[in-house]
N, C-alpha and C positions, 0 to 999 in steps of 0.2 A: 234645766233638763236633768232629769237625772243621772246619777254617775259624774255630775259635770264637776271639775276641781274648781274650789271658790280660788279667787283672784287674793294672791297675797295681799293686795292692799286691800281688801275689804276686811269685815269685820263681822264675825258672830259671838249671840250670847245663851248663855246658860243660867239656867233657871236650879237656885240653890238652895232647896227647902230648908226649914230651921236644924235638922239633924249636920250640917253641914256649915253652923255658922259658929266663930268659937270668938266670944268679944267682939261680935260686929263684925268680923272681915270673915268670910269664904276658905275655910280650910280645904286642903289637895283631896279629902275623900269624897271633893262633890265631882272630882275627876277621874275617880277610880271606876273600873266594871261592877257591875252589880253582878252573881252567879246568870249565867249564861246568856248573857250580854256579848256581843260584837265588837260594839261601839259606846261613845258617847255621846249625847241628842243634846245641839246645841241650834240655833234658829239664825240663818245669815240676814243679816240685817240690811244689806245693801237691796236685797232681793224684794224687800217693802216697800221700796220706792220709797218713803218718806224724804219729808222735809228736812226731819233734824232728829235728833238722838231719841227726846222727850215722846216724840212721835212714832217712831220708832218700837217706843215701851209701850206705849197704848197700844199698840196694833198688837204687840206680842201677847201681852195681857186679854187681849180680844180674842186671840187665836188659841191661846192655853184656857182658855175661859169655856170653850168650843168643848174642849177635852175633856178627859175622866183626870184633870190634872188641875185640883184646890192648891193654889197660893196663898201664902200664909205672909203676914204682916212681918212674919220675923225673916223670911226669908229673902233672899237679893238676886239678881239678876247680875252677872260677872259678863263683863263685855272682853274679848279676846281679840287681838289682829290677829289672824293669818299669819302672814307672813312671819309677823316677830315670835309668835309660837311657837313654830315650824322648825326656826332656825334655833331658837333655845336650846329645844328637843334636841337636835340633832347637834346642835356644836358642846352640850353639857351632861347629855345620855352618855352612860359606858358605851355604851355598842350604838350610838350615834344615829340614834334613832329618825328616822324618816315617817312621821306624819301622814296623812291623808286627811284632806275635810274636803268632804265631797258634797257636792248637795243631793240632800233625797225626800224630796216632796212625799207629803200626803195627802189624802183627799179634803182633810179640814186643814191644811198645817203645809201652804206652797212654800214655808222658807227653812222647812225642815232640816236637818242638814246632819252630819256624823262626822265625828272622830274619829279615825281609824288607825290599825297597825298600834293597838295598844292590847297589854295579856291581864288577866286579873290579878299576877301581882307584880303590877309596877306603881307600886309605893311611891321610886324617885321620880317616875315619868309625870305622875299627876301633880308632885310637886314642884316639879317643875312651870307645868301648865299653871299651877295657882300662881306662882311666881309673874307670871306673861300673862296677870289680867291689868288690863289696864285701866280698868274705870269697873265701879260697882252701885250699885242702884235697887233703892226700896224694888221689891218684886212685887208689892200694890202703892198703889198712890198713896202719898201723906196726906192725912187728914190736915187740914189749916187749923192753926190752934186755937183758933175762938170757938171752933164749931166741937174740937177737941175738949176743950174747958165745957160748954156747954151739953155735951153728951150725944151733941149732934151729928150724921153722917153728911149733912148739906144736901139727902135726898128729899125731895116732894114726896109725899103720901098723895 
């Protein structure tokens, strides 16, 4: 429901276009405000229901797919806890900063969800959050390399 706080043990991710990728890993500016931004739009992933992680990325992929939001092969998908974010933030922030991830659905987009209690320049707070990813993942599916070598996408015509 909306406003509702996600559950520290759960788990959302963020979708981190290539301006945001420096040598393959997720640098802190895919956690900063953009000019007149709120928040940051991260997608909770318990709230999928899925089976398992992989399952999880298809459905996000389905749902950003939905959007005015192109995924880019260079781009990753940074998976975050809750909980251990939360407490980073706040036991390594100067002013000990307190978090919010609330869920906030959309009408295409039910696992929607925000970062809050963040200002446009908290430099250390986002590097912090990049610090407290714990897992990071292609933002489109790997091609298989045979289909790759051969120029193939593995789709039917």
């Amino acid at each position: 429901m909306r406003g509702d706080r996600i559950p520290d043990e759960d788990h959302v991710a963020r979708y981190c276009g290539p301006k945001h990728i420096a040598d393959g890993k997720v640098d802190a500016s895919a956690f900063r405000l953009r000019p007149n931004e709120e928040y940051v739009s991260v997608n909770w992933l318990e709230f999928l229901n899925c089976l398992d992680r992989e399952s999880e990325l298809t459905e996000l992929r389905r749902i950003y797919s939905a959007k005015p939001l192109k995924l880019s092969n260079k781009g990753r998908m940074a998976i975050l806890n809750v909980g251990k974010v939360c407490e980073k933030v706040c036991r390594e922030s100067p002013d000990k900063r307190n978090l919010d991830v609330l869920h906030n659905p959309g009408p295409n987009d039910p696992s929607h969800s925000c970062i809050y209690n963040l200002r446009q320049d908290d430099v250390w707070i986002a590097e912090l959050i990049r610090q407290a990813i714990q897992e990071t993942h292609p933002a489109l599916p790997e091609i298989e390399d045979s289909q790759r070598l051969s120029g193939r996408s593995g789709l039917s015509n």
